[in-house]
N, C-alpha and C positions, 0 to 999 in steps of 0.2 A: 692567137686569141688570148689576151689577156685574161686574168682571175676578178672577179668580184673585188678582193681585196685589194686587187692594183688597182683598182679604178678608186676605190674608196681614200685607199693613200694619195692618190693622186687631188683629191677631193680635199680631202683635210692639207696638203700640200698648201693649195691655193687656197682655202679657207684664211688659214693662218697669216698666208701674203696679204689676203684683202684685209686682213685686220689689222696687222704691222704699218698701209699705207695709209687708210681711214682713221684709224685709235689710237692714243695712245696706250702701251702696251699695259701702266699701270692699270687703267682703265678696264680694257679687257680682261685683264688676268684677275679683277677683284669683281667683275661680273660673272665670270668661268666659273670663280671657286663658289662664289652665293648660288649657281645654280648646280654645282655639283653638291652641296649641302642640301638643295631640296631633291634634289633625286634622291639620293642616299637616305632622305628621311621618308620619302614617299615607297622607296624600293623596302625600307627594311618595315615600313607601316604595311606591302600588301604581302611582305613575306612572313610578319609575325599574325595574318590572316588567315592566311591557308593558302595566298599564289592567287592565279591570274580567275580561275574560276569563282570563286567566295570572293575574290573583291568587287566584281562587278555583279553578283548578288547583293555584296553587302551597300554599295551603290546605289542600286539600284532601289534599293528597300526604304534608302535613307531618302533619295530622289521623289518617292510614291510617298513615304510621310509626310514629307515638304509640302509635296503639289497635290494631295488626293484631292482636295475639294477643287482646283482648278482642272484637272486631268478628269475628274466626274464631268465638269462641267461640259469641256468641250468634247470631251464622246457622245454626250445630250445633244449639241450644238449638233455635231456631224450628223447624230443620228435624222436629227429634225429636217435640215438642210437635205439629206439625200431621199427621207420622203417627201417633201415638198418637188424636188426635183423628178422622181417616178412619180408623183400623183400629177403634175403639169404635162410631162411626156405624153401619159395616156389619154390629155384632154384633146 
């Protein structure tokens, strides 16, 4: 029985093959490195936050400022909708 990590080498193995036949290599490797810059910026944005817990607070807080009056609306909407639905069952 293989290890997780064999399997994952083996994974990046042929990742890399399918690219080299599909890409050219310049191509890939200057999309590789623009996404390993937004990681690196996103990783060191949720570790100068406090890690994986506060950023998906702080998400989330930013997510409910954005949408509060859309997010009010449609818990109204649901609420209406599943009275209407028990008030017709009972008929």
């Amino acid at each position: 029985m293989e290890s997780t990590a064999a399997h994952l080498q083996k994974l990046g193995t042929e990742s890399e093959r399918t690219a080299d036949l599909l890409f050219d290599q310049n191509t890939v490797n200057g999309f590789v490195d623009a996404l390993n810059k937004v990681l690196t910026l996103f990783n060191d944005f949720i570790s100068g936050i406090g890690g994986g817990g506060k950023a998906f607070a702080y998400f989330g807080s930013v997510v409910v400022g954005i949408f509060n009056k859309q997010i009010a609306e449609s818990i109204l909407k649901a609420k209406r909708n599943l009275d209407l639905f028990l008030n017709t069952k009972n008929i």
